[in-house]
C-alpha positions in Angstrom: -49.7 18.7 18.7 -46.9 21.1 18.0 -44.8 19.1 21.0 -45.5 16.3 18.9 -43.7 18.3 15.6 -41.0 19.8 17.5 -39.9 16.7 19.1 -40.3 14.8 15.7 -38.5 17.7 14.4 -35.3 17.3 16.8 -34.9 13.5 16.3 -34.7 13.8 12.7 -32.2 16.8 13.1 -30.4 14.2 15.3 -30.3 11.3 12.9 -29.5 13.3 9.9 -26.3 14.8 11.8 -25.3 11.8 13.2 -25.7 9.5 9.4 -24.1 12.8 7.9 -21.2 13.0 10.2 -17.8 11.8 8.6 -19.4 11.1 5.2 -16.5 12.3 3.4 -14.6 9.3 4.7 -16.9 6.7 6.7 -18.5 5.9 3.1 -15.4 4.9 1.4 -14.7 1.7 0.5 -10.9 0.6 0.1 -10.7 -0.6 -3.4 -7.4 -1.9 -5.6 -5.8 0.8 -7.8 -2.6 -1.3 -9.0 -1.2 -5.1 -8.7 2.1 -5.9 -10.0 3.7 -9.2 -10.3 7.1 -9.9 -11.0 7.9 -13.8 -11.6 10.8 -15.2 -12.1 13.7 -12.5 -11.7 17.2 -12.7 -11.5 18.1 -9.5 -11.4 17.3 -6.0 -10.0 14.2 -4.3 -10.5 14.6 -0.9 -12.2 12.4 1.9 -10.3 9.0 1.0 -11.5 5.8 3.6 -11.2 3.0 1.6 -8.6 0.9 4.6 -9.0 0.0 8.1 -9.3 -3.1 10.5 -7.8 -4.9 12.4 -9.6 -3.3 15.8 -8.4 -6.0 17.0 -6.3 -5.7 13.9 -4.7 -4.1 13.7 -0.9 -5.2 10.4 -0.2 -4.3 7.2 2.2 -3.4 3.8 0.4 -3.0 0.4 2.0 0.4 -1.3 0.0 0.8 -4.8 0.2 4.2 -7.4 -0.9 5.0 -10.5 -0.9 8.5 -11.2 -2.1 9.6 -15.1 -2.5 12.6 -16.3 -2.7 12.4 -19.7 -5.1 16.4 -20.6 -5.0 17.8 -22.3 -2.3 21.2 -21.4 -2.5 24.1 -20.0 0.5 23.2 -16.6 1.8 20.9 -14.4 -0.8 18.4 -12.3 -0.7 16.1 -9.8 -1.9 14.6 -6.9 -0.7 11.5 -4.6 -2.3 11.9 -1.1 -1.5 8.7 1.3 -2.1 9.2 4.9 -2.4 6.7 8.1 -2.2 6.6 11.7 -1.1 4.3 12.7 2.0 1.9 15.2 2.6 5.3 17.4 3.5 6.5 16.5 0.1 9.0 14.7 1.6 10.6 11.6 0.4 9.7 8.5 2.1 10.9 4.3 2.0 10.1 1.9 3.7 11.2 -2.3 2.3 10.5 -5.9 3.3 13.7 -8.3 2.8 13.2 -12.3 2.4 16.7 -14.3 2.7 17.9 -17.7 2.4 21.2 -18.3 4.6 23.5 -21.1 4.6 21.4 -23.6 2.2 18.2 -23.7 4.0 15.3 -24.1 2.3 13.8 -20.9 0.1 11.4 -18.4 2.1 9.7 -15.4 1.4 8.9 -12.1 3.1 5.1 -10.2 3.5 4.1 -6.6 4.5 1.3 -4.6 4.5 1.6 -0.8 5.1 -0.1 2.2 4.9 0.9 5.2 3.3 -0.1 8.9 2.5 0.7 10.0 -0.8 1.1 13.6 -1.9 -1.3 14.7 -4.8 0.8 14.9 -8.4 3.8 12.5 -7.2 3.9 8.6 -7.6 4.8 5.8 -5.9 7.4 3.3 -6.6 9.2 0.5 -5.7 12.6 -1.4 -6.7 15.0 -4.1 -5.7 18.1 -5.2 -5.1 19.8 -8.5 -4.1 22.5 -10.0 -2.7 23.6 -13.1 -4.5 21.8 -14.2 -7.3 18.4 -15.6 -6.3 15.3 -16.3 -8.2 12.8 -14.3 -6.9 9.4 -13.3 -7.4 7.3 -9.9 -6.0 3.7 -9.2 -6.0 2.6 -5.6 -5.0 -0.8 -4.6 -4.2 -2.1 -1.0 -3.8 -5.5 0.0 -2.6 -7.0 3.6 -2.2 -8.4 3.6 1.6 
């Protein structure tokens, strides 16, 4: 009987460490935080606030773009540049550029990327263009 107990006793031990183990991330569930969209611009974008962590907040987050280009016109185009300081408090970029060369027809540009973003500092994103273009930029950011 008490081999009976002990042995009952270990495998629920062993299934409580193993559903326990990682619970601080294996339960989370990425989940939107900010969407932006920008329609119909003809200029640069200004440096815009995405987001910003609480401050005790170190956390990973999933940012998505899609910048479209809706003039066909001879060599434009527009790139999103998105901004944020590391875990090392360091200053990071990293952009996605959609073009339209020589009168072909309008395109647009996609990335998804992950970033860590330092508790207390924001991220951001801006633009700038070559040409005029008509463009528009959708940004989506989700806490992972």
């Amino acid at each position: 009987m008490k081999k009976k107990i002990l042995i009952a006793a270990v495998l629920l031990a062993i299934v409580v460490g193993v559903r326990s183990f990682g619970t601080a991330y294996h339960n989370r569930v990425p989940h939107i935080v900010d969407k932006e969209s920008f329609t119909g611009q003809t200029t640069a974008i200004a440096s815009t606030t995405l987001f910003s962590p609480a401050s005790d907040d170190s956390l990973d987050y999933r940012v998505s773009i899609y910048d479209a280009m809706n003039t066909q016109a001879n060599t434009k185009n527009n790139t999103v540049v998105i901004s944020w300081f590391d875990e090392f408090n360091n200053s990071q970029t990293i952009s996605a550029t959609a073009n339209v060369g020589n009168g072909s027809s309008p395109t647009f540009q996609q990335a998804s990327f992950v970033v860590h973003l330092y508790a207390g500092t924001s991220l951001t994103m801006y633009t700038y263009a070559n040409g005029t273009p008509t463009y528009d930029v959708f940004v989506t950011v989700e806490e992972l």
